[in-house]
Backbone bond lengths (Angstrom), bond angles and torsions (degrees), N, CA, C in turn:
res aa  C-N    CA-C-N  psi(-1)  N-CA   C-N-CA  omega(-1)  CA-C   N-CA-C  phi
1 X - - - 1.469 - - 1.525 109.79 -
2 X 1.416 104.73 137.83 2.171 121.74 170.72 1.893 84.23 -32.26
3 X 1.676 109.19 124.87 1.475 96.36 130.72 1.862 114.19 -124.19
4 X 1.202 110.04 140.42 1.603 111.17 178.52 1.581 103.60 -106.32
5 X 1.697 120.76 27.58 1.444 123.50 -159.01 1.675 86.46 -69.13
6 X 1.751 97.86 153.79 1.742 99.09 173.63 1.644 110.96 64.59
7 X 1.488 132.12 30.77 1.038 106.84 -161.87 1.644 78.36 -136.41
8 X 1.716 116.27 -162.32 1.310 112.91 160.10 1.217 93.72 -173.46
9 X 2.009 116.14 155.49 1.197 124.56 -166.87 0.888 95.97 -138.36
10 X 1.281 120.26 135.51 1.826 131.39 143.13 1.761 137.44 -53.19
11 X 1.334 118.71 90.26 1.391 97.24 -150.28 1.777 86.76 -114.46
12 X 1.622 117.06 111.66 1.161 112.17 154.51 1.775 140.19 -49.36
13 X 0.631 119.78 150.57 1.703 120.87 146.13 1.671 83.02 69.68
14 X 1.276 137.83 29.66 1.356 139.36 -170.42 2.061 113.70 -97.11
15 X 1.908 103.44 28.61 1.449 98.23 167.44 1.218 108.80 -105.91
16 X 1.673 121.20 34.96 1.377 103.40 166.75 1.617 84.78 164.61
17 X 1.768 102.64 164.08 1.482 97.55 176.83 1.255 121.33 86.88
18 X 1.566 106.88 -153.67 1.505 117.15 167.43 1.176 126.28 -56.57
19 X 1.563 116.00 -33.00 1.412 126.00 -173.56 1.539 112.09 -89.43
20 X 1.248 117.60 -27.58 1.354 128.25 168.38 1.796 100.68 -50.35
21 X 1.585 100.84 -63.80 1.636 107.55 -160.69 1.612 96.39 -65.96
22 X 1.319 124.84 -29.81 1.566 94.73 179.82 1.465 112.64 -98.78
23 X 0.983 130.57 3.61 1.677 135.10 165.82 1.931 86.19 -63.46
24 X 1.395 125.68 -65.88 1.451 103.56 -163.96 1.585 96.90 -72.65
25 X 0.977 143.16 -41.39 1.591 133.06 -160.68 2.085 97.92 -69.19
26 X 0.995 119.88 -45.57 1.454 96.27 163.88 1.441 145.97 -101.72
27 X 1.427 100.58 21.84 1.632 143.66 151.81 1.614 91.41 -59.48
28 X 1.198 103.76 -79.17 1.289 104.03 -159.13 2.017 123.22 -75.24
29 X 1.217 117.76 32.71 1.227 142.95 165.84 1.420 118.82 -155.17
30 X 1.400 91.79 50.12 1.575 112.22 152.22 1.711 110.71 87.98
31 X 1.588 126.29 -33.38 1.225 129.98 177.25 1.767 123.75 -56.27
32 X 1.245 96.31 125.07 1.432 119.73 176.05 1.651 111.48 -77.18
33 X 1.473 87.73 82.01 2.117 94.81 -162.09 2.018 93.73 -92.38
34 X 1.452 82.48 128.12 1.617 114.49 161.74 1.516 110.62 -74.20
35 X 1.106 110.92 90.72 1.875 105.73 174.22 1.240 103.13 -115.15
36 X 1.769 79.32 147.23 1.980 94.97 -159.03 1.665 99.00 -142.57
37 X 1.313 132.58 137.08 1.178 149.91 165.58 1.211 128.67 -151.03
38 X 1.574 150.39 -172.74 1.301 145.90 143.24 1.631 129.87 -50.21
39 X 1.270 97.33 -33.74 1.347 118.68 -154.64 2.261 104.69 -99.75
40 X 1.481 107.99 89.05 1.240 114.87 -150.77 1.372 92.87 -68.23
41 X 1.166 112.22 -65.99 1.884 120.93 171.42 1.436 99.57 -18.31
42 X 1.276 128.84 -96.50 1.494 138.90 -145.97 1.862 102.16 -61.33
43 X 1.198 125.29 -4.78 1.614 151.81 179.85 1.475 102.06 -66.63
44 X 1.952 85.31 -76.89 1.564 106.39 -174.12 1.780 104.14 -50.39
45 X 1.351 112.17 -61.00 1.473 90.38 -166.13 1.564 124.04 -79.13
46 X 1.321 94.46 -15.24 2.104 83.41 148.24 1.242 124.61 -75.84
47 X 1.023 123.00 -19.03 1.669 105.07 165.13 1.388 111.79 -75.48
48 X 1.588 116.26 -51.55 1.942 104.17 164.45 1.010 121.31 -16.95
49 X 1.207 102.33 -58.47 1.975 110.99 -166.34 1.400 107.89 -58.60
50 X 1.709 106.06 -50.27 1.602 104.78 -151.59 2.216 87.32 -75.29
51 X 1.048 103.00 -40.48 1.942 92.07 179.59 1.220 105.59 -68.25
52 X 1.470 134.20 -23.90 1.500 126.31 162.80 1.749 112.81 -48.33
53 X 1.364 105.93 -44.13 1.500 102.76 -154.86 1.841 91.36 -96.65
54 X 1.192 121.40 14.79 1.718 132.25 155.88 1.898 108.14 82.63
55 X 1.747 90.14 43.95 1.625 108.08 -179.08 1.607 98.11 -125.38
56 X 1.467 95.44 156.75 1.909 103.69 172.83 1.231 117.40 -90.43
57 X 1.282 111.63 157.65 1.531 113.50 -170.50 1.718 103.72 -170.19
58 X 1.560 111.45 126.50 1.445 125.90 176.32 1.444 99.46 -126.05
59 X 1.765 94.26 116.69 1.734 97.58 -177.01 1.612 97.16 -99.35
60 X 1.775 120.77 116.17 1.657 98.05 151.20 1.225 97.15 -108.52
61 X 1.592 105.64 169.22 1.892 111.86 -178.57 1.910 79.81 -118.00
62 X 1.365 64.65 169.81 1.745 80.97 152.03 1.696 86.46 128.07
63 X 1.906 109.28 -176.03 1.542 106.24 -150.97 2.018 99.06 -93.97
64 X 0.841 120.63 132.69 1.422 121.49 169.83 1.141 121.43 -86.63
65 X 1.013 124.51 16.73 1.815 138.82 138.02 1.677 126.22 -95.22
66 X 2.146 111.98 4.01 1.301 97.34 156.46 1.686 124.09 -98.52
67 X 0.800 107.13 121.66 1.701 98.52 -164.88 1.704 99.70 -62.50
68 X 0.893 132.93 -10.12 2.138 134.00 177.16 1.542 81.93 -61.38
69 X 1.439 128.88 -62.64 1.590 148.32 -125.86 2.045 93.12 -81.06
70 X 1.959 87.40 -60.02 1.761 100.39 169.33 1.677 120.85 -18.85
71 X 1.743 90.36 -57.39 1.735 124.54 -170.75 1.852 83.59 -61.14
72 X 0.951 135.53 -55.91 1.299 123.16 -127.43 1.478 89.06 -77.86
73 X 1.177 101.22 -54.84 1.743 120.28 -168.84 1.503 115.25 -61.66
74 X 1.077 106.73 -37.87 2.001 111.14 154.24 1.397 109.64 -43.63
75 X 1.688 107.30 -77.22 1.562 107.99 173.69 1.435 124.46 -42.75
76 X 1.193 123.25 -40.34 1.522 117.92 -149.95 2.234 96.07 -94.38
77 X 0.910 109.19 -25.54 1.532 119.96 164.59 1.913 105.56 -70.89
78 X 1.432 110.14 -42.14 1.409 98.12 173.12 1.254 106.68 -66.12
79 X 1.331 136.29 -53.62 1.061 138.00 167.18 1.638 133.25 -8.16
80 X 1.395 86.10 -70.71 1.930 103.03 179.25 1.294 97.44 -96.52
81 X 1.280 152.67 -21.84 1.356 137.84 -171.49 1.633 111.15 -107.43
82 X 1.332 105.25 -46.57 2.168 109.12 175.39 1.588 91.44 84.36
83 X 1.644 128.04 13.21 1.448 107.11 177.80 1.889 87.44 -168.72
84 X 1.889 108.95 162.63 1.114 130.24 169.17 1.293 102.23 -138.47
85 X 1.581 110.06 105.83 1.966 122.64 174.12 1.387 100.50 -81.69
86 X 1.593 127.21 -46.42 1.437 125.52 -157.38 1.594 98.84 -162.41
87 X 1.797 95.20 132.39 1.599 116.35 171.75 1.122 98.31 -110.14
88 X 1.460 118.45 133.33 1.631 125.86 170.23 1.278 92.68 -99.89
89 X 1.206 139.62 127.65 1.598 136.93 135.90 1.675 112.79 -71.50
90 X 1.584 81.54 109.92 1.809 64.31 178.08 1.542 110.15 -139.95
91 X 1.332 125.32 -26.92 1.052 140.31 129.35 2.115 120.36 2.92
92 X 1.187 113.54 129.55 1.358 130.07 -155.00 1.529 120.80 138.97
93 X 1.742 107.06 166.57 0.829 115.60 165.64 1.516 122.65 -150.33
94 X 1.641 131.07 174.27 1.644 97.16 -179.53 1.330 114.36 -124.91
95 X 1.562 141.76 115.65 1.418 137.65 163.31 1.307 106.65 -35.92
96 X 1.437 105.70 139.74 1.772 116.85 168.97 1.552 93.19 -123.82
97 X 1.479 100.84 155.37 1.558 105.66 178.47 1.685 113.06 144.88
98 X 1.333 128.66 135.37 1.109 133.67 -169.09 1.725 84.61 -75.41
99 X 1.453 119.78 149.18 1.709 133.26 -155.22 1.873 68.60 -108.40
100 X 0.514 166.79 37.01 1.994 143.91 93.90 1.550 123.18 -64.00
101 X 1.560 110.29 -21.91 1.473 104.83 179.48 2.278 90.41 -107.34
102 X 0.238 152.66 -134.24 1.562 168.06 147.11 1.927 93.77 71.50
103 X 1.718 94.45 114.23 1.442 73.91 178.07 1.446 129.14 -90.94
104 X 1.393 126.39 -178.38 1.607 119.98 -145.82 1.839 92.22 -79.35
105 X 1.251 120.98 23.15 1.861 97.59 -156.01 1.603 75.53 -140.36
106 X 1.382 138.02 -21.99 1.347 107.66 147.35 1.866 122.71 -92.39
107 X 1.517 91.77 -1.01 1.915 80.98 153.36 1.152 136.27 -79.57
108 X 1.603 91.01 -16.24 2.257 109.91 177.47 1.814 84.17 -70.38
109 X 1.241 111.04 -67.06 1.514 136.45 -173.39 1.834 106.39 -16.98
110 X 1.831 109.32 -49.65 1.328 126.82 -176.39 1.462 96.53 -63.28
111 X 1.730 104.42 -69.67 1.449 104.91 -159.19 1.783 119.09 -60.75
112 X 1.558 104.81 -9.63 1.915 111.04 176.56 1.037 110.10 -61.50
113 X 1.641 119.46 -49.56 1.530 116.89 175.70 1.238 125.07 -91.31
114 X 1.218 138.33 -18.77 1.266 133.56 163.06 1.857 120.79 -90.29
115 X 1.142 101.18 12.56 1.263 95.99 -176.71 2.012 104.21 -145.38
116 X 1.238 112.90 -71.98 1.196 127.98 -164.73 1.853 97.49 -63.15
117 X 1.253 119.87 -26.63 1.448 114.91 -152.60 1.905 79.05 -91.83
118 X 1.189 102.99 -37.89 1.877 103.81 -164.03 1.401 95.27 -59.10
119 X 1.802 123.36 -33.14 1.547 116.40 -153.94 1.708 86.44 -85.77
120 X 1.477 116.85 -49.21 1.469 101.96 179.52 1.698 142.92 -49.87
121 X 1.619 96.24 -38.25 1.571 105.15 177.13 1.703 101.69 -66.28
122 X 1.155 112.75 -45.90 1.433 124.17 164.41 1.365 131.50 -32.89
123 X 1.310 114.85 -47.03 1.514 125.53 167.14 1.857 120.63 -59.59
124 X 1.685 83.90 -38.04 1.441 103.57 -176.18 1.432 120.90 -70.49
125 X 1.446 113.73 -36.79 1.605 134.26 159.98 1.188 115.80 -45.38
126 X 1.112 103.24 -68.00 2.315 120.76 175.66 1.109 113.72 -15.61
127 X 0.985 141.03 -60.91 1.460 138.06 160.63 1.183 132.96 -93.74
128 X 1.270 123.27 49.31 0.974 135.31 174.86 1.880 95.83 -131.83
129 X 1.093 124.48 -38.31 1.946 129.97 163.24 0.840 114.44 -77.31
130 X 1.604 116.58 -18.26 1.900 126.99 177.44 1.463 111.30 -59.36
131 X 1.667 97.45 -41.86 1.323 103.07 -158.44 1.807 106.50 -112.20
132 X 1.183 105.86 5.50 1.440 121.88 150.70 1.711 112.61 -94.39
133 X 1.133 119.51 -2.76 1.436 115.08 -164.01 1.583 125.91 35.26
134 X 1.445 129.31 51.38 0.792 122.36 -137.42 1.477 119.40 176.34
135 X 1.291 140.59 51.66 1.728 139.81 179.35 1.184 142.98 -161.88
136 X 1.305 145.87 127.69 1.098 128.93 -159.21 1.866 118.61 -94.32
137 X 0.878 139.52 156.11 1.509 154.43 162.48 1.594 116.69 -120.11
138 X 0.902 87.38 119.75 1.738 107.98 179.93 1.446 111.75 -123.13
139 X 0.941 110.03 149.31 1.770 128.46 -154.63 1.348 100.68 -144.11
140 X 1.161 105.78 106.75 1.420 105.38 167.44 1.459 112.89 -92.42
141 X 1.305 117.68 133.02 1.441 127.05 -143.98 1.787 85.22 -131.32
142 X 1.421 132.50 -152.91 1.234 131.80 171.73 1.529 100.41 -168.15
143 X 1.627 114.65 151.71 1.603 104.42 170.28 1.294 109.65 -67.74
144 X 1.436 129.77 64.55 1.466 129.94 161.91 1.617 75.36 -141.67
145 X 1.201 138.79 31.79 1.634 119.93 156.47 1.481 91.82 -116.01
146 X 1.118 140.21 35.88 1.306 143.95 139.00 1.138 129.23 -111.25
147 X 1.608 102.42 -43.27 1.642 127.68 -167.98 1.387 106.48 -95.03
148 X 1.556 142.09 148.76 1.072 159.20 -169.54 1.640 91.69 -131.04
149 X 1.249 116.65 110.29 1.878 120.22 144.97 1.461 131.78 -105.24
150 X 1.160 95.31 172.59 1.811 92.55 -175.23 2.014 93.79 -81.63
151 X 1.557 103.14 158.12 1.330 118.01 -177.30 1.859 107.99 35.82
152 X 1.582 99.30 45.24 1.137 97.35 147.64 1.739 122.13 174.69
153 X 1.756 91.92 34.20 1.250 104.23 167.98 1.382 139.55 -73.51
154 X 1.888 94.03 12.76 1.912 104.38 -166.23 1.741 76.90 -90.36
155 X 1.063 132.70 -43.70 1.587 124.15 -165.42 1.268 108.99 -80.63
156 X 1.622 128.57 -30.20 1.315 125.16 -177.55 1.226 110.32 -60.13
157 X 1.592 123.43 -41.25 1.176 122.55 169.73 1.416 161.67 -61.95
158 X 1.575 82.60 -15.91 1.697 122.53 149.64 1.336 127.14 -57.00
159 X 1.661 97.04 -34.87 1.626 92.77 -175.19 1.337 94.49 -102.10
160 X 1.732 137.28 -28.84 0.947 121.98 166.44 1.355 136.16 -14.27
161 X 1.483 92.17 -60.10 1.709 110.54 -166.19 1.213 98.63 -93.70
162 X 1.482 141.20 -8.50 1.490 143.93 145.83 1.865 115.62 -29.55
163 X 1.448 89.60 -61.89 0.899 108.47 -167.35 2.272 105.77 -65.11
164 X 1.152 105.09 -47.77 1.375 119.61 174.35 1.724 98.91 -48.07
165 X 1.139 117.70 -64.21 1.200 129.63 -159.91 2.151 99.37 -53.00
166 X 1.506 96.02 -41.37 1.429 100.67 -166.39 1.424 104.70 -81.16
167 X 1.184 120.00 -24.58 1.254 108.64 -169.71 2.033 106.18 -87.62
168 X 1.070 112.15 -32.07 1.384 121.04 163.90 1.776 112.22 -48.05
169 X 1.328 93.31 -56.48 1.462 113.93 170.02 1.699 119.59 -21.94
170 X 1.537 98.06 -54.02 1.840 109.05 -149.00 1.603 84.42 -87.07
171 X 1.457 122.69 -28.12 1.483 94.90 -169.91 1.480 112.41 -96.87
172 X 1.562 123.12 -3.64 1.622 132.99 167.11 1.508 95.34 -65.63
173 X 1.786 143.42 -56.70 0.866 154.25 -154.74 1.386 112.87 -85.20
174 X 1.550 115.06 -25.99 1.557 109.36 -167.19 1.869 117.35 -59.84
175 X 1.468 107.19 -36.70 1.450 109.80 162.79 1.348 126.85 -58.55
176 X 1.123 113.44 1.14 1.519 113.56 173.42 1.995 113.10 -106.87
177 X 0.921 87.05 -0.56 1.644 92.72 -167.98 1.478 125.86 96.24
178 X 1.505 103.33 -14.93 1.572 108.58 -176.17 1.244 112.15 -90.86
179 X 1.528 115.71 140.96 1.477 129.22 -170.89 1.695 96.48 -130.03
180 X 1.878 76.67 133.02 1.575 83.87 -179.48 1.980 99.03 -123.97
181 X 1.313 97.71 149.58 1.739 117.42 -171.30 1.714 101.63 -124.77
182 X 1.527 101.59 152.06 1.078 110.84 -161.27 1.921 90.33 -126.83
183 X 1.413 129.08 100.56 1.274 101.23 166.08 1.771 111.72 -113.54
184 X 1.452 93.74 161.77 1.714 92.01 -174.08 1.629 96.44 -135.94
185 X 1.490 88.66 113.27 2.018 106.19 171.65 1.483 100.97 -63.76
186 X 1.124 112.83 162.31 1.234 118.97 152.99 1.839 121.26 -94.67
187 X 1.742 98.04 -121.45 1.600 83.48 -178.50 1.701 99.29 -110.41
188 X 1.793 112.26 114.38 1.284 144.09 139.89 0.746 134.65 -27.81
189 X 1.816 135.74 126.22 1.756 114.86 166.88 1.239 103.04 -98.91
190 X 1.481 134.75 121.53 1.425 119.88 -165.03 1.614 81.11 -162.21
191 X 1.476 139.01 -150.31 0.821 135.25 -121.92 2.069 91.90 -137.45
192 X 1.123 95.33 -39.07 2.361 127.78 171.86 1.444 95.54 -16.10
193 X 1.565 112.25 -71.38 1.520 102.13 -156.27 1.586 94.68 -73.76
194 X 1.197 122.52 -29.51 1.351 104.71 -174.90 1.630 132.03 -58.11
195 X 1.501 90.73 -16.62 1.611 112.19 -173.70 1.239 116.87 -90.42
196 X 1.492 99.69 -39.31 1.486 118.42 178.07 1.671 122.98 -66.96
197 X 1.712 103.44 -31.51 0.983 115.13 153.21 1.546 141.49 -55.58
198 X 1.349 93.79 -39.47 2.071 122.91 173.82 1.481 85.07 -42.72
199 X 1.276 102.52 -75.43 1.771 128.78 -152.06 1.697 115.08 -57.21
200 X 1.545 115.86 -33.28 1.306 130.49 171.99 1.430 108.07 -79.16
201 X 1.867 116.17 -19.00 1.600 90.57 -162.89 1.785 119.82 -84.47
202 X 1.077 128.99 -8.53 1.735 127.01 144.23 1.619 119.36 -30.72
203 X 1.489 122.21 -41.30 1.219 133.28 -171.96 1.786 88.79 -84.29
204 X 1.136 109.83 -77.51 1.732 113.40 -148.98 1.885 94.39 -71.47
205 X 0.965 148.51 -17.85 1.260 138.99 151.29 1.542 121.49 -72.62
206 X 1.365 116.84 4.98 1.603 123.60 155.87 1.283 114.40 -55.11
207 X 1.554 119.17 145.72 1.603 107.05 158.66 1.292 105.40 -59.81
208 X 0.928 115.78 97.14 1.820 110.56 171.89 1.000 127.97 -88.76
209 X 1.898 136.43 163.68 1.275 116.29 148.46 1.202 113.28 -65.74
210 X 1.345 124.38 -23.36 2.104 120.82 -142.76 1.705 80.73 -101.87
211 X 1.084 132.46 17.28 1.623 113.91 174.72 1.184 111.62 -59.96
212 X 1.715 139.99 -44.19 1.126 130.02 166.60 1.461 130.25 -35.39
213 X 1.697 88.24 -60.63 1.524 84.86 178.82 1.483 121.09 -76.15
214 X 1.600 124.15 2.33 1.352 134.49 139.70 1.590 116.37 -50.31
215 X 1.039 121.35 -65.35 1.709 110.42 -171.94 1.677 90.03 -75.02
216 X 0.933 155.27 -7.97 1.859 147.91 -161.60 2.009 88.21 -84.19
217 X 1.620 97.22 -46.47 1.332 107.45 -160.81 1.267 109.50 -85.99
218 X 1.614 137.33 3.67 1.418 154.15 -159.02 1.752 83.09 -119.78
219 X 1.394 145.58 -71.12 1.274 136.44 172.50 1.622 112.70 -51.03
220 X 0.867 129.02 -66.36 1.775 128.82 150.92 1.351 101.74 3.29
221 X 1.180 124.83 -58.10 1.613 121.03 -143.60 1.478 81.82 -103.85
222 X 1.231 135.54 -25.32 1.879 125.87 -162.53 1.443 96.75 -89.36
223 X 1.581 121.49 -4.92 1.440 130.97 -174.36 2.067 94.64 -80.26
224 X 1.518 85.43 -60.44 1.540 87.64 -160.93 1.504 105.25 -61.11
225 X 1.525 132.42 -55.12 1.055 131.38 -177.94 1.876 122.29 -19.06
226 X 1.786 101.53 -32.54 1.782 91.21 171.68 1.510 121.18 -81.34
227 X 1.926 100.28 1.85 1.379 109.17 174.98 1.745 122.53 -93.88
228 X 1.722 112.51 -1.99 1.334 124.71 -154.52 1.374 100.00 -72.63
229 X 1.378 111.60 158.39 1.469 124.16 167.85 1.451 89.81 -116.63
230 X 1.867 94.56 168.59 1.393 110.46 -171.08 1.705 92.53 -93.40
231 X 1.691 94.75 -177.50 1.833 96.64 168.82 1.115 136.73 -89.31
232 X 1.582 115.40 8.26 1.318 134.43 -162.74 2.106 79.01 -98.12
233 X 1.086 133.21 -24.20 1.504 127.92 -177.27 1.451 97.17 -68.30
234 X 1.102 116.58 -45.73 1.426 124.36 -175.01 1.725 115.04 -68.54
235 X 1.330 119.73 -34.41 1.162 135.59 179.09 1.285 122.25 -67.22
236 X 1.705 103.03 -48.14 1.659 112.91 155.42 0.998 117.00 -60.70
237 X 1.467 154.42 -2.10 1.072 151.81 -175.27 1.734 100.25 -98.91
238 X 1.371 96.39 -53.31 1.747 106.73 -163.98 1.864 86.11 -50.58
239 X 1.003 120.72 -57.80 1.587 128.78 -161.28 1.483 112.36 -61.11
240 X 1.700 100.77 -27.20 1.960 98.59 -179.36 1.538 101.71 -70.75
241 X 1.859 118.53 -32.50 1.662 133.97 -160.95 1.267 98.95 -71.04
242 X 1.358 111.50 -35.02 1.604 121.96 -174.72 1.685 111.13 -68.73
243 X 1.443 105.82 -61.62 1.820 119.20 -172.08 1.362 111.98 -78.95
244 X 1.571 131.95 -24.53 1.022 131.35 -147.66 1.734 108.09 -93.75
245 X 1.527 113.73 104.14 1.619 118.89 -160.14 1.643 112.33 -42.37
246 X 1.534 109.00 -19.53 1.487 117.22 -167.89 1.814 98.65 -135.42
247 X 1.065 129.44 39.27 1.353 122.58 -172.28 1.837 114.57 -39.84
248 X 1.369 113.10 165.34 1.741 95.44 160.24 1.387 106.02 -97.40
249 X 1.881 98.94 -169.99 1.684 96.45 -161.55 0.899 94.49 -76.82
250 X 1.863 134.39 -20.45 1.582 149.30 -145.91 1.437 130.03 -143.01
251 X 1.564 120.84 106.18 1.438 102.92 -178.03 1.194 75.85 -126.42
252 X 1.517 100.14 162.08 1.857 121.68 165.26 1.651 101.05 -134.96
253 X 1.015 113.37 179.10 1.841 136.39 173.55 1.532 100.25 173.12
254 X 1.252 100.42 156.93 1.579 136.29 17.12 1.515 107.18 -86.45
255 X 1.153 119.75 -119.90 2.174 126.99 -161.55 1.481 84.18 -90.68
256 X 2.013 101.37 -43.54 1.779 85.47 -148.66 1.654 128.51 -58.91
257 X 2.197 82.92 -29.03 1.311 86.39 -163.15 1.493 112.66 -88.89
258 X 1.286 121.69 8.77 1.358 119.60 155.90 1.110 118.86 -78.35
259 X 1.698 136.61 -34.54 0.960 119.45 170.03 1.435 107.39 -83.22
260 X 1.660 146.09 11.32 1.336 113.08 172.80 1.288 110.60 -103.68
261 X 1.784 121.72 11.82 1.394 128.01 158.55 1.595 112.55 -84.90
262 X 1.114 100.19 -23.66 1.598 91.30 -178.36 1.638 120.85 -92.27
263 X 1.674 113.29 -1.01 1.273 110.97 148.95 1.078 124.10 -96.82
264 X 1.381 122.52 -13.52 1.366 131.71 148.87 1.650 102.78 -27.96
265 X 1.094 111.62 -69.85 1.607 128.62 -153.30 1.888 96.51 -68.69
266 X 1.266 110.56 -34.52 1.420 97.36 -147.44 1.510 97.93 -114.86
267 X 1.858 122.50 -23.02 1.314 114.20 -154.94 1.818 95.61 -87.90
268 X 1.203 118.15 167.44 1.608 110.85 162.20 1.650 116.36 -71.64
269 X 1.616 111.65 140.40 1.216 123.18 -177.17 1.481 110.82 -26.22
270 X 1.420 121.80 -88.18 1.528 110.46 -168.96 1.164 119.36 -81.97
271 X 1.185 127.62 11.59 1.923 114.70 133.71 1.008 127.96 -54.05
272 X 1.540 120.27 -40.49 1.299 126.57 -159.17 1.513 84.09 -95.78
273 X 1.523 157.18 -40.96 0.763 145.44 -165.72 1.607 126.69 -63.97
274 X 1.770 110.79 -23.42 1.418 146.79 -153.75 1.695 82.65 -98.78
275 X 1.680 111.61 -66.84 1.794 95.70 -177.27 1.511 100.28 -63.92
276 X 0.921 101.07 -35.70 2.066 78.68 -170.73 1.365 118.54 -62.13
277 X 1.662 134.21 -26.69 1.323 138.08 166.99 1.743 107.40 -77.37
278 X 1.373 105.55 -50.61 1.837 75.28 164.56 1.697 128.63 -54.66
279 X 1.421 100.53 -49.64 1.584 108.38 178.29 1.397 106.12 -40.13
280 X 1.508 138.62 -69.24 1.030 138.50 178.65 1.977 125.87 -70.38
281 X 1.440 90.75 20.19 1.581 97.48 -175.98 1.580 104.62 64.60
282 X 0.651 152.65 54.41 1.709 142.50 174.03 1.803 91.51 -113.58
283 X 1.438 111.90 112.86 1.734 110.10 150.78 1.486 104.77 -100.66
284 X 1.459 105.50 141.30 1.104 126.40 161.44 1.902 118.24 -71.18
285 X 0.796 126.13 -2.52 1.509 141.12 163.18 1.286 91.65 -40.18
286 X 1.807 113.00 140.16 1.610 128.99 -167.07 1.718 77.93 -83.24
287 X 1.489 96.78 143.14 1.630 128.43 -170.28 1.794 79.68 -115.92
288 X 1.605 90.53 160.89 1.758 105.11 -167.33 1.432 85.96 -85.22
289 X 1.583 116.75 178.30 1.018 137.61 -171.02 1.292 96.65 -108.17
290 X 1.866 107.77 165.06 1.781 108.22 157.50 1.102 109.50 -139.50
């Protein structure tokens, strides 16, 4: 069995979700997990739980897009711990919206937290495994850091360049001992679309043209949902990237989303482009004008 005893992890975006499920899954093999979000309440009582069930746990809140806050949470983990084994980036969220309606300052807005906040906490880590010789970084990426969809290429592109960033990453870092992993969930039942939805609904309650392909893409998603994995799939993964002496650069789950990278990889472009707009409800049928 994984042990992370004596060790400690950084687990972003960990008040709910993915980050919730791996704050207890490496709680519970010995790791002294740093969980950090906005949301102080939903913090506090995951750490209850995880020292209830006779695991460590340091909750700070605060926003992981202020870099003062970044600083704090570096320090205050050096503090009580004297070491950083593993940063989860996991933390994000995703804009929906045809890129003519969505304005450009919540697309900066997308790329701060899924991108700019991961490269900053990141910078801040670096020497701290440098000088342990010694740590892993994991990036949680999503199969939209391969895949491009309609009304929702402001987030695909986030993980896109996630993914760029990480893979550049592992070979600047490999002389130091630190290994960095890239995993990409597919589609989750967790708390995301609900948020993502919050955040899109100004756009998709417009008189719009793209409303069609708004409700096409609202059945789309009630399709995949009998395909979802939970976050504990995702959690086992974060923990194999973490323990595993030779990890790869890349895991995904659940089934689907391994197989919808690997027709990605193998089918010709507009085939694969044709199932992916049915899959997600998108008709190409001429939409009215305005």
């Amino acid at each position: 069995m994984a042990t992370l005893t004596g060790q400690t992890a950084i687990i972003t975006g960990a008040s709910a979700g993915i980050g919730e499920a791996m704050a207890r899954t490496f709680a519970a093999v010995g790791a002294t997990v740093v969980i950090t979000a906005r949301r102080q309440e939903r913090l506090d009582a995951l750490k209850h739980e995880i020292e209830q069930s006779g695991g460590r746990a340091l909750a700070i809140a605060g926003d992981i897009n202020d870099a003062s806050f970044r600083q704090t949470l570096i320090a205050e983990t050096m503090k009580v711990t004297r070491r950083i084994d593993a940063l989860i980036n996991n933390a994000g969220y995703g804009q929906r919206g045809p890129i003519e309606m969505v304005p450009l300052d919540s697309i900066r807005q997308n790329f701060e937290t899924n991108l700019f906040s991961v490269i900053g906490l990141t910078q801040l880590v670096i020497p701290v495994m440098r000088a342990q010789q010694s740590g892993r970084i994991v990036n949680i990426s999503s199969v939209a850091g391969k895949i491009a969809r309609p009304l929702s290429s402001i987030y695909d592109a986030t993980k896109h360049a996630l993914e760029a960033i990480s893979d550049g990453l592992r070979g600047e870092l490999a002389p130091f001992g630190i290994k960095v992993v890239v995993i990409e969930p597919g589609f989750i039942l967790t708390e995301f679309l609900g948020v993502a939805n919050k955040i899109a609904k100004p756009i998709i309650e417009q008189n719009s043209p793209y409303q069609p392909l708004f409700e096409g893409a609202g059945a789309g998603f009630q399709r995949l949902r009998k395909m979802a994995g939970t976050p504990d799939d995702i959690a086992q993964l974060a923990l194999l990237a973490v323990t595993a002496a030779h990890p790869k650069a890349r895991y995904a789950a659940p089934k689907h989303a391994k197989l919808a990278i690997a027709l990605k990889r193998w089918l010709p472009e507009k085939l694969y482009e044709a199932i992916l707009n049915k899959q997600s409800g998108v008709s190409h049928k001429k939409l009215k004008q305005s």
